[in-house]
DODO-273042 format. One record per residue: residue number from 1; residue in one letter; x, z, y of N, C-alpha, C, O, CB in turn. Coordinates in Angstrom, 3 decimals, decimal comma, always signed. Glycine has a CB too. Example, Ala and Ser with C-alpha at 12.3 -4.5 7.8 and 13.67 -1.06 7.14 Angstrom:
<gudos>
GUDO   kevex   zaro        n_x        n_z        n_y       ca_x       ca_z       ca_y        c_x        c_z        c_y        o_x        o_z        o_y       cb_x       cb_z       cb_y
GUDO       1      A    +13,190     +7,800     -5,690    +12,300     +7,800     -4,500    +13,200     +7,800     -3,300    +14,236     +8,465     -3,319    +11,308     +9,046     -4,473
GUDO       2      S    +12,850     +7,080     -2,250    +13,670     +7,140     -1,060    +12,900     +7,870     +0,030    +13,409     +8,039     +1,138    +14,084     +5,725     -0,598
</gudos>
This chain:
<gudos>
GUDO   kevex   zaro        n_x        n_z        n_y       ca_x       ca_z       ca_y        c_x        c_z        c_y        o_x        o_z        o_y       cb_x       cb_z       cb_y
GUDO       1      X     +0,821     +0,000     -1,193     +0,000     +0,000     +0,000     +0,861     +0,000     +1,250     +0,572     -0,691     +2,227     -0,932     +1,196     +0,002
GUDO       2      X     +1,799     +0,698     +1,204     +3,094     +1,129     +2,180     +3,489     -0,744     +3,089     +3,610     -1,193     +4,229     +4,910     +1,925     +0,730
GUDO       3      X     +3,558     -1,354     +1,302     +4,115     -2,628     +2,293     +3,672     -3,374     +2,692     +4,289     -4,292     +3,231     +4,805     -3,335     +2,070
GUDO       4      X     +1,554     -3,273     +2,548     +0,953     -4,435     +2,756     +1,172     -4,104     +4,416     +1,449     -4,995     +5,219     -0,670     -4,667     +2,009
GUDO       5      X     +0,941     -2,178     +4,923     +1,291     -1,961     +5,755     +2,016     -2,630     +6,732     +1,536     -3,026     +7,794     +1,546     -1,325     +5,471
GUDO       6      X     +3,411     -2,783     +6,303     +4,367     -3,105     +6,828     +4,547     -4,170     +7,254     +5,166     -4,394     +8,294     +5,059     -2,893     +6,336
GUDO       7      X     +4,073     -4,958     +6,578     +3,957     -6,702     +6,673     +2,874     -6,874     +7,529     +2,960     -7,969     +8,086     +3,614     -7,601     +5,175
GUDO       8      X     +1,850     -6,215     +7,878     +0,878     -6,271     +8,970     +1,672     -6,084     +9,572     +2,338     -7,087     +9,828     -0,242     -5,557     +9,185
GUDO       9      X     +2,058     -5,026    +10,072     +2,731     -4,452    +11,010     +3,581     -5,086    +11,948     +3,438     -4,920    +13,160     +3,314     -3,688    +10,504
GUDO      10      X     +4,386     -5,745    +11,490     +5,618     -7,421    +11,296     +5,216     -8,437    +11,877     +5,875     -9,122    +12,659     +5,854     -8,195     +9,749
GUDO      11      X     +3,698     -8,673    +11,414     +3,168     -9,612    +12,001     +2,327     -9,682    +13,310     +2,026    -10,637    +14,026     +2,628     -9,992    +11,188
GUDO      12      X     +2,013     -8,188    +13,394     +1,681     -7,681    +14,820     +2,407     -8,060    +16,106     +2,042     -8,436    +17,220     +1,794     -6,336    +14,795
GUDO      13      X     +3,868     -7,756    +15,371     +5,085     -7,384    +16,311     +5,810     -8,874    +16,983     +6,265     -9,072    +18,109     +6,345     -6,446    +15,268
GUDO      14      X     +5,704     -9,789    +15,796     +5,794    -11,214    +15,971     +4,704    -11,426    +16,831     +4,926    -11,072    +17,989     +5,742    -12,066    +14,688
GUDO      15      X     +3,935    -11,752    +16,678     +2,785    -12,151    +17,612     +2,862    -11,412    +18,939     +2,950    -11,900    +20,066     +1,381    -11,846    +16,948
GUDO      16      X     +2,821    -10,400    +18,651     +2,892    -10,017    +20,646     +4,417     -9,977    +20,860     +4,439     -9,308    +21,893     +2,108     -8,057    +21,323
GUDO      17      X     +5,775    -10,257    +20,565     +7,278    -10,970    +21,211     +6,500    -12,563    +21,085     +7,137    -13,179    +21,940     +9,204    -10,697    +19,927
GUDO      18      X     +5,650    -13,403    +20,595     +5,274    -14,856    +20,721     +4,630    -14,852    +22,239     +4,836    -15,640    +23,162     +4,122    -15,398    +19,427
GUDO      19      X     +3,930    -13,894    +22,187     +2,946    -13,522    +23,595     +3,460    -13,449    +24,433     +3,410    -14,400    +25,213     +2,232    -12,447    +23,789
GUDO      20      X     +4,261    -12,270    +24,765     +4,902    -11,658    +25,691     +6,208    -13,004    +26,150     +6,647    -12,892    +27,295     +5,451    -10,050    +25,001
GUDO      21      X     +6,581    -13,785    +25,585     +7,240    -14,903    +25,595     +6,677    -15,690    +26,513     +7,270    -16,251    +27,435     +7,325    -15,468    +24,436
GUDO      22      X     +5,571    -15,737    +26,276     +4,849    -17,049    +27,014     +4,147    -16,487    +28,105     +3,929    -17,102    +29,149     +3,742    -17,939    +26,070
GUDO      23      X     +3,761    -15,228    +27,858     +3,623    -14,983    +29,693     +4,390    -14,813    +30,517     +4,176    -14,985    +31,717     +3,067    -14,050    +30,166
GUDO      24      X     +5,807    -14,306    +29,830     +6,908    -14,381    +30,810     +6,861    -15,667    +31,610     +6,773    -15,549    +32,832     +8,260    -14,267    +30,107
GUDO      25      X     +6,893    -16,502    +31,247     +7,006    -18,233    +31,842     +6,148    -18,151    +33,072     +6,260    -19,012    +33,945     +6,265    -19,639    +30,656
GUDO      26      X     +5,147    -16,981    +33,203     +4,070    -16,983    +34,062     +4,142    -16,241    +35,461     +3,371    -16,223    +36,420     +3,046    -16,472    +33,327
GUDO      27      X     +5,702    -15,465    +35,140     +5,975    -14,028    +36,214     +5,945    -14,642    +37,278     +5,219    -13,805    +37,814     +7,422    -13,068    +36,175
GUDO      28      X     +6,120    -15,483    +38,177     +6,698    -15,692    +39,186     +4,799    -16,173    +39,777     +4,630    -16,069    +40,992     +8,263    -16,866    +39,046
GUDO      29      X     +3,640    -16,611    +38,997     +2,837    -17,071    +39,051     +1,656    -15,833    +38,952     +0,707    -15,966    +38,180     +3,006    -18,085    +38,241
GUDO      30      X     +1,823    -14,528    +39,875     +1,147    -13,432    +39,683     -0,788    -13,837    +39,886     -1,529    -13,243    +39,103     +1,894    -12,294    +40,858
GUDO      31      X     -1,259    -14,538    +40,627     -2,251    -15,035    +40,255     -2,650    -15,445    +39,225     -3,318    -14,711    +38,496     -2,389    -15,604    +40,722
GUDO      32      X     -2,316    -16,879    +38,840     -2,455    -16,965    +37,435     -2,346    -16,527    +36,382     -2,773    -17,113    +35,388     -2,183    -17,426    +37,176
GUDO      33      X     -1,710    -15,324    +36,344     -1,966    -14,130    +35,766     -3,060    -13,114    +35,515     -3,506    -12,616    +34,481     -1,354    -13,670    +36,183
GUDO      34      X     -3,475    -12,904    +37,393     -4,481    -12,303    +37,302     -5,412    -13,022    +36,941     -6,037    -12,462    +36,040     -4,714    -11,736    +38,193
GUDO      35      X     -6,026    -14,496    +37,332     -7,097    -15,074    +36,778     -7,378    -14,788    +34,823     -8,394    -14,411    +34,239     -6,804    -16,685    +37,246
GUDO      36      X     -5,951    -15,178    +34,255     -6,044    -15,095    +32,824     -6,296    -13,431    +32,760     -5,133    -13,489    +32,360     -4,577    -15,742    +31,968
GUDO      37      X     -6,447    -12,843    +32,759     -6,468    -11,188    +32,687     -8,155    -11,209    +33,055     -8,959    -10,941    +32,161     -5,213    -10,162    +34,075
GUDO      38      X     -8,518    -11,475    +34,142     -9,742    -11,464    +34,333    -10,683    -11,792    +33,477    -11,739    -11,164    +33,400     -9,897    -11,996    +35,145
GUDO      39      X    -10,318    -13,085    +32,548    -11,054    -13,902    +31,380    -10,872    -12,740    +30,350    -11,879    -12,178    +29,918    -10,288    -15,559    +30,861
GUDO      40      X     -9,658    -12,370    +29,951     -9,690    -11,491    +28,975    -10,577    -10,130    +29,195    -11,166     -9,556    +28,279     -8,342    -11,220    +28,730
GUDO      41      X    -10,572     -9,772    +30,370    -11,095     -8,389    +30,968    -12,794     -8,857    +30,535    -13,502     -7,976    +30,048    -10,659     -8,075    +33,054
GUDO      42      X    -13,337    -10,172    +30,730    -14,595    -10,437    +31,008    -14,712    -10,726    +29,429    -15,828    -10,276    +29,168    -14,954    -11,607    +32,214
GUDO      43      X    -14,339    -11,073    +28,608    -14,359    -11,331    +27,125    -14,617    -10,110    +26,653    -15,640     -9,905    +26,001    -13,105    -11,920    +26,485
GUDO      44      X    -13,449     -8,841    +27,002    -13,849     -7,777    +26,118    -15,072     -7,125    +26,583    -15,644     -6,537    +25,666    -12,790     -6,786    +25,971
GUDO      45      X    -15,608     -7,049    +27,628    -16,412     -6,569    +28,045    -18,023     -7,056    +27,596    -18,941     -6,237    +27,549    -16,005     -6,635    +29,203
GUDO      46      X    -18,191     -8,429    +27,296    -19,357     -8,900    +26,702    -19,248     -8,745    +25,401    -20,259     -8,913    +24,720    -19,668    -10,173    +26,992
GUDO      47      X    -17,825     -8,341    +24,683    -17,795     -8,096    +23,076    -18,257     -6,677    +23,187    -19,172     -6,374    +22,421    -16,183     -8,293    +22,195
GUDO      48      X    -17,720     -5,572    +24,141    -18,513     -4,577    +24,266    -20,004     -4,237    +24,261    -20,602     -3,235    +23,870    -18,184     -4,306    +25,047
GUDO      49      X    -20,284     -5,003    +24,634    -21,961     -5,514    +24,985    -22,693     -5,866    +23,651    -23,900     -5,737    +23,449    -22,049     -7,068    +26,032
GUDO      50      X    -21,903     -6,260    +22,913    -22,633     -6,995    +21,974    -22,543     -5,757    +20,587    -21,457     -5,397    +20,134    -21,825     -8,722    +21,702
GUDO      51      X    -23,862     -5,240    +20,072    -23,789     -4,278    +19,384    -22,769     -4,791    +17,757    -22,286     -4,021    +16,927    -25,416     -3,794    +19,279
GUDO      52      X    -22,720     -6,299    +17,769    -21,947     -6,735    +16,075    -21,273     -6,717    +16,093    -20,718     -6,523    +15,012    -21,859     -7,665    +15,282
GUDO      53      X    -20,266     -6,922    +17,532    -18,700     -7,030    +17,667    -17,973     -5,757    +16,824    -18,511     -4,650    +16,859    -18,251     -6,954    +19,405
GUDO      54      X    -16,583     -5,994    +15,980    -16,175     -4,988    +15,374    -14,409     -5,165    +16,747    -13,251     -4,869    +16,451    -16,155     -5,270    +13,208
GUDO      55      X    -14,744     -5,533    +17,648    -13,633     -4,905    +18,248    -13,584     -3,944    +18,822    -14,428     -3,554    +19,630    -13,154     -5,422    +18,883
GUDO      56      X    -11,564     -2,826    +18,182    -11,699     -1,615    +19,001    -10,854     -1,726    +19,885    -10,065     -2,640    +20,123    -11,555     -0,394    +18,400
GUDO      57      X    -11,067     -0,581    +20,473     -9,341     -0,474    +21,761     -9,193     -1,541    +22,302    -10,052     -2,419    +22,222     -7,605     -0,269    +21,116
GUDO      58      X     -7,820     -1,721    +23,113     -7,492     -2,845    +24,091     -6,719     -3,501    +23,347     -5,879     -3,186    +22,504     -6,862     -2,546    +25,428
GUDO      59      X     -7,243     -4,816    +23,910     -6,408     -5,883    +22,525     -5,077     -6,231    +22,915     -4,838     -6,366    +24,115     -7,175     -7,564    +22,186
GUDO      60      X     -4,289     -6,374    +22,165     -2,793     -6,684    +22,804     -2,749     -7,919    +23,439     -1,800     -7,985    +24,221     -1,621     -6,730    +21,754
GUDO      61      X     -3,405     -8,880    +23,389     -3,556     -9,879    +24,751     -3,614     -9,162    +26,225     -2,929     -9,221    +27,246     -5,036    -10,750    +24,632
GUDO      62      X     -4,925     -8,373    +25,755     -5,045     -7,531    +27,045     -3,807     -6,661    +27,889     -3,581     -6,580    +29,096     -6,023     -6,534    +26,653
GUDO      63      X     -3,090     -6,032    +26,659     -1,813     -5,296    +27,135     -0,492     -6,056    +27,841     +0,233     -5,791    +28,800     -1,288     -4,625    +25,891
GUDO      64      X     -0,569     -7,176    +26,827     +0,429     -8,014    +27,374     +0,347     -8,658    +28,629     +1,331     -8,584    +29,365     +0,632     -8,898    +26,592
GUDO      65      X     -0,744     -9,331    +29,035     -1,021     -9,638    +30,299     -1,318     -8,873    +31,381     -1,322     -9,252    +32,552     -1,775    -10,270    +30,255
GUDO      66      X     -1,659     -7,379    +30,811     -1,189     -6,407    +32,003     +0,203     -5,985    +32,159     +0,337     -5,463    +33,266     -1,878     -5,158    +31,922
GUDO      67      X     +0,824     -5,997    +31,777     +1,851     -5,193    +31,875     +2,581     -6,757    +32,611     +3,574     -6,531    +33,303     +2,475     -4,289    +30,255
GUDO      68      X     +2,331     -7,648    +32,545     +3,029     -9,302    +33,095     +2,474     -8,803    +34,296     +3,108     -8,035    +35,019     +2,408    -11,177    +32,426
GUDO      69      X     +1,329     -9,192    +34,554     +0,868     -9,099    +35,906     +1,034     -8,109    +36,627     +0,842     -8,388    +37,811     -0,224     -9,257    +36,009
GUDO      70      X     +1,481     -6,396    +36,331     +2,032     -5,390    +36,871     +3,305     -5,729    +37,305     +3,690     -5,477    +38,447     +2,018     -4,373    +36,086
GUDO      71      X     +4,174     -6,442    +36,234     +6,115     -7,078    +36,690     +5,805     -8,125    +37,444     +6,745     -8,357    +38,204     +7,384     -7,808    +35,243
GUDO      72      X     +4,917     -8,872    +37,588     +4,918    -10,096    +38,382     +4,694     -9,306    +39,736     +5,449     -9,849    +40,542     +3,708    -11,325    +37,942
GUDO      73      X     +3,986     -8,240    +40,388     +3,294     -7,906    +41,374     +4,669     -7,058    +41,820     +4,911     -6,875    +43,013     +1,757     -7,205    +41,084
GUDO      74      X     +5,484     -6,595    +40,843     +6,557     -5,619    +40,972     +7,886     -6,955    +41,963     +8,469     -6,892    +43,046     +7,113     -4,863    +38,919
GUDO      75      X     +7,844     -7,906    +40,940     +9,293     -8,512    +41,814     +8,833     -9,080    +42,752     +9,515     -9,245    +43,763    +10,323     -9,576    +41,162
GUDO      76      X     +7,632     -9,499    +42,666     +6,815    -10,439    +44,205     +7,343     -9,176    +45,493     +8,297     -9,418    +46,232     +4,227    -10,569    +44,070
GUDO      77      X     +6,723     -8,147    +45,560     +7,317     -6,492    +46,439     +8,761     -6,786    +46,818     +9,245     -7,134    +47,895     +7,389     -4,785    +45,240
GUDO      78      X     +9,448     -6,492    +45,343    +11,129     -6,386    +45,702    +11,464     -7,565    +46,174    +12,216     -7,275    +47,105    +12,179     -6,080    +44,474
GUDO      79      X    +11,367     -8,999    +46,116    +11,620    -10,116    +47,051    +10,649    -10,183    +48,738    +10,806    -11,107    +49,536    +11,227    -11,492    +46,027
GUDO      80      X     +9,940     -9,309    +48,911     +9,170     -9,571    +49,772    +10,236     -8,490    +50,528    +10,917     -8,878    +51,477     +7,499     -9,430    +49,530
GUDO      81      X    +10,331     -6,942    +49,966    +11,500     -6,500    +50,423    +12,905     -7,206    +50,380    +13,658     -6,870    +51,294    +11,581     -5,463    +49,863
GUDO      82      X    +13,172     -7,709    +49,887    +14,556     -8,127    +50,106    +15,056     -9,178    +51,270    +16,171     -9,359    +51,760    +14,922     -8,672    +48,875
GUDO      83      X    +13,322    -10,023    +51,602    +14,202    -10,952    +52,316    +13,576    -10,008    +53,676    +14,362     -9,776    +54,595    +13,911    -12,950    +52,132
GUDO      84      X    +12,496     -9,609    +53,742    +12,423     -8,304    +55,125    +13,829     -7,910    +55,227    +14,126     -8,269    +56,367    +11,379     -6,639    +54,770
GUDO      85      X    +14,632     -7,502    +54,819    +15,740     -6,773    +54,664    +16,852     -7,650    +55,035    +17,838     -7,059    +55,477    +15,845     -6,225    +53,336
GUDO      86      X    +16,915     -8,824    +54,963    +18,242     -9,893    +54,803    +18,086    -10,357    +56,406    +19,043    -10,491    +57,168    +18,039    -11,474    +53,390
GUDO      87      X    +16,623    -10,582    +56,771    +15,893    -10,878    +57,790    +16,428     -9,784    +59,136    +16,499    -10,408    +60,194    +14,307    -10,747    +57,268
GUDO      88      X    +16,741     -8,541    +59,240    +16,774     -7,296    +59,491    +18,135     -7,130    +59,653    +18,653     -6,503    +60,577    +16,151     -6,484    +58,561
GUDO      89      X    +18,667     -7,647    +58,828    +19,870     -7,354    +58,803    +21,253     -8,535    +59,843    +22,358     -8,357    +60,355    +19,966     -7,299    +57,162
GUDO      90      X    +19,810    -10,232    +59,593    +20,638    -11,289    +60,035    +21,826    -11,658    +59,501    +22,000    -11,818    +58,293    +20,891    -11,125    +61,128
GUDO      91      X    +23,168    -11,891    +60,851    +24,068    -12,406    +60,664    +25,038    -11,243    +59,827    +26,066    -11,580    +59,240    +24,432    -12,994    +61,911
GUDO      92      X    +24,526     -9,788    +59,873    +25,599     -8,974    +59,570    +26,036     -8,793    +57,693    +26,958     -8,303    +57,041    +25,115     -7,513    +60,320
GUDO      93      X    +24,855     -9,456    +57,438    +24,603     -9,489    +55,392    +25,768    -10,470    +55,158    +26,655    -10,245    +54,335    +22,666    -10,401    +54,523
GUDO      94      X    +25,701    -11,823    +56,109    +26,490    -12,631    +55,301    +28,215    -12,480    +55,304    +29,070    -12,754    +54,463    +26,075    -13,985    +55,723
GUDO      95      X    +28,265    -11,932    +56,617    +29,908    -11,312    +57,232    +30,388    -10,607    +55,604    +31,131    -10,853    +54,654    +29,741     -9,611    +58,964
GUDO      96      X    +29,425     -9,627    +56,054    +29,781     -8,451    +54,546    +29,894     -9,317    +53,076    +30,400     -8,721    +52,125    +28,154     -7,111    +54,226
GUDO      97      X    +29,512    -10,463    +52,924    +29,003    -11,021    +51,489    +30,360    -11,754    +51,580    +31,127    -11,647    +50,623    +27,337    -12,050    +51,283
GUDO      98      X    +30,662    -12,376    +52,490    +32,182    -13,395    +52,539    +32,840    -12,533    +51,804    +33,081    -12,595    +50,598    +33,102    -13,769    +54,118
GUDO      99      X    +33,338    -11,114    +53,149    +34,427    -10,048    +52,906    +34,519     -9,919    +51,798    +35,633    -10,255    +51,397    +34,327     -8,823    +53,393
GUDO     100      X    +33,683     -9,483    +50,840    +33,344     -9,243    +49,565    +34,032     -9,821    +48,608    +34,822     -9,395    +47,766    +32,215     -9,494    +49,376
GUDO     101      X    +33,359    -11,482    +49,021    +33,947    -12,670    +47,882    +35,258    -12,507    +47,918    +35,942    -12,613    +46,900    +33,655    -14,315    +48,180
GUDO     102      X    +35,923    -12,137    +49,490    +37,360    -12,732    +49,559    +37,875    -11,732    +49,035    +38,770    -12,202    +48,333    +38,039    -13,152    +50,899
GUDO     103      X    +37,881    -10,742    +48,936    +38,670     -9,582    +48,523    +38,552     -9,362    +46,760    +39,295     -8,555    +46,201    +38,043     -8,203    +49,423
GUDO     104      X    +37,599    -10,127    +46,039    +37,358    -10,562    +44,750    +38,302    -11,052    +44,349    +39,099    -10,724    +43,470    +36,444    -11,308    +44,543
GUDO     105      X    +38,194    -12,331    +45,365    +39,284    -13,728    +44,627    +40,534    -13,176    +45,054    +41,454    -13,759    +44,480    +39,118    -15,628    +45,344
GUDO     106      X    +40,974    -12,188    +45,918    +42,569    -11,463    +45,953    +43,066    -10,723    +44,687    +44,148    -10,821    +44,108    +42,656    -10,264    +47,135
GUDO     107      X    +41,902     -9,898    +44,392    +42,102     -9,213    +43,237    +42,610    -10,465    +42,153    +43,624    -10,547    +41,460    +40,665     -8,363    +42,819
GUDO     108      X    +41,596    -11,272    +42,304    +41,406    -12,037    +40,490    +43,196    -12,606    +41,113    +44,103    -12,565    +40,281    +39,451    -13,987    +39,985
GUDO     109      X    +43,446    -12,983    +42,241    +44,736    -13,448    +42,262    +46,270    -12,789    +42,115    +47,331    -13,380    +41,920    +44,671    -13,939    +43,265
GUDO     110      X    +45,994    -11,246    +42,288    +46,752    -10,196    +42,207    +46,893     -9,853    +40,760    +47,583     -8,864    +40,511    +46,237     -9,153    +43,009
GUDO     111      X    +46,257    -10,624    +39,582    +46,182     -9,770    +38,590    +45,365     -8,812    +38,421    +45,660     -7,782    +37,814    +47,049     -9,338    +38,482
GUDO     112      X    +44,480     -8,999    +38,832    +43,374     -7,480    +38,563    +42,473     -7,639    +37,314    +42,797     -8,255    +36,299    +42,101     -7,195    +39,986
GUDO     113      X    +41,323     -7,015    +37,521    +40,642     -6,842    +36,407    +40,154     -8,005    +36,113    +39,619     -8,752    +36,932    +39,736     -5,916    +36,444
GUDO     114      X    +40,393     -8,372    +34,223    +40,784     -9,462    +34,170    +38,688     -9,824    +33,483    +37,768     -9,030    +33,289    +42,566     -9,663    +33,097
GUDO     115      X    +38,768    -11,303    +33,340    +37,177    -11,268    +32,901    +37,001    -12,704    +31,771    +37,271    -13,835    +32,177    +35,978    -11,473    +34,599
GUDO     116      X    +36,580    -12,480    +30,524    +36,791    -13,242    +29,715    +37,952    -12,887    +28,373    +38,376    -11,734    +28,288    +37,046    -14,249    +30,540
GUDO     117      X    +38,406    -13,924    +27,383    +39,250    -13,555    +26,453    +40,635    -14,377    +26,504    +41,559    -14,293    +25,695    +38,547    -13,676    +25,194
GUDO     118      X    +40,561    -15,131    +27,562    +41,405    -16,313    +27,464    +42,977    -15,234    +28,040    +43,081    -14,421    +28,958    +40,700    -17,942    +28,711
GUDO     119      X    +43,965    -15,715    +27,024    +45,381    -14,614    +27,524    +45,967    -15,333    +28,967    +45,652    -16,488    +29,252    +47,003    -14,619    +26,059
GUDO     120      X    +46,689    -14,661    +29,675    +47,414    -15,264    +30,543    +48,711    -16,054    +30,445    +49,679    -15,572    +29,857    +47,558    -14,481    +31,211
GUDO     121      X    +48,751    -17,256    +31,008    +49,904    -17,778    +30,388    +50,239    -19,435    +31,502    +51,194    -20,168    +31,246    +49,440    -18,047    +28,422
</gudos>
C-alpha cells in the first residue's frame, strides 16, 4: 500500500514542478496571471456549488497560480522600487558602477581572486 502511496505522491510532485514551470514563463505578465487565477477561483467556486462535485481543499492549480501571481506582484514592487531609486539617485549610481567595474578589472589584473578552472599560464 506504502508504494501505491508513493507513486501517487511522485506524480503529484511531477505535475505541479510541470505547472509551476509554465507559470513561471508568466511572471513578468502579473495580469495574466491574475485573469487565469480568477477562472480557477470562479471554477472552484461553482464546483462548490454543486452538491456532486467530490472536490476538496485548494487545488494545486489554484496554489500554483497564487503563489506566481504573489512573485509576479513581488518583482513588479522591487523594479518599480529600483528604478524610483536609480531615478533618485541620477548621475551619482552610474559614477559609483564605473568605479566599481574599474577597480574589478585591477584586481582580475593584479592577480586577485581568481574565477573559473582554467590555470594561469
Amino acid at each position: 500500500a506504502s508504494i501505491v502511496k508513493k507513486k501517487k505522491q511522485m506524480a503529484k510532485n511531477k505535475k505541479q514542478r510541470e505547472m509551476t514551470r509554465e507559470v513561471r514563463k508568466m511572471l513578468h505578465k502579473p495580469e495574466e496571471l491574475k485573469r487565469k487565477l480568477q477562472g480557477i477561483l470562479d471554477t472552484e467556486e461553482s464546483e462548490c456549488l454543486n452538491p456532486d462535485s467530490k472536490s476538496v481543499g485548494i487545488s494545486m492549480k489554484r496554489q500554483v497560480y497564487q503563489k506566481a501571481y504573489e512573485a509576479s506582484i513581488v518583482k513588479q514592487k522591487e523594479l518599480e522600487f529600483q528604478r524610483k531609486r536609480e531615478e533618485k539617485a541620477g548621475g551619482k549610481a552610474d559614477a559609483r558602477d564605473t568605479s566599481r567595474q574599474q577597480g574589478d578589472r585591477r584586481q582580475q589584473l593584479a592577480g586577485g581572486p581568481r574565477t573559473g578552472n582554467h590555470p594561469r599560464g
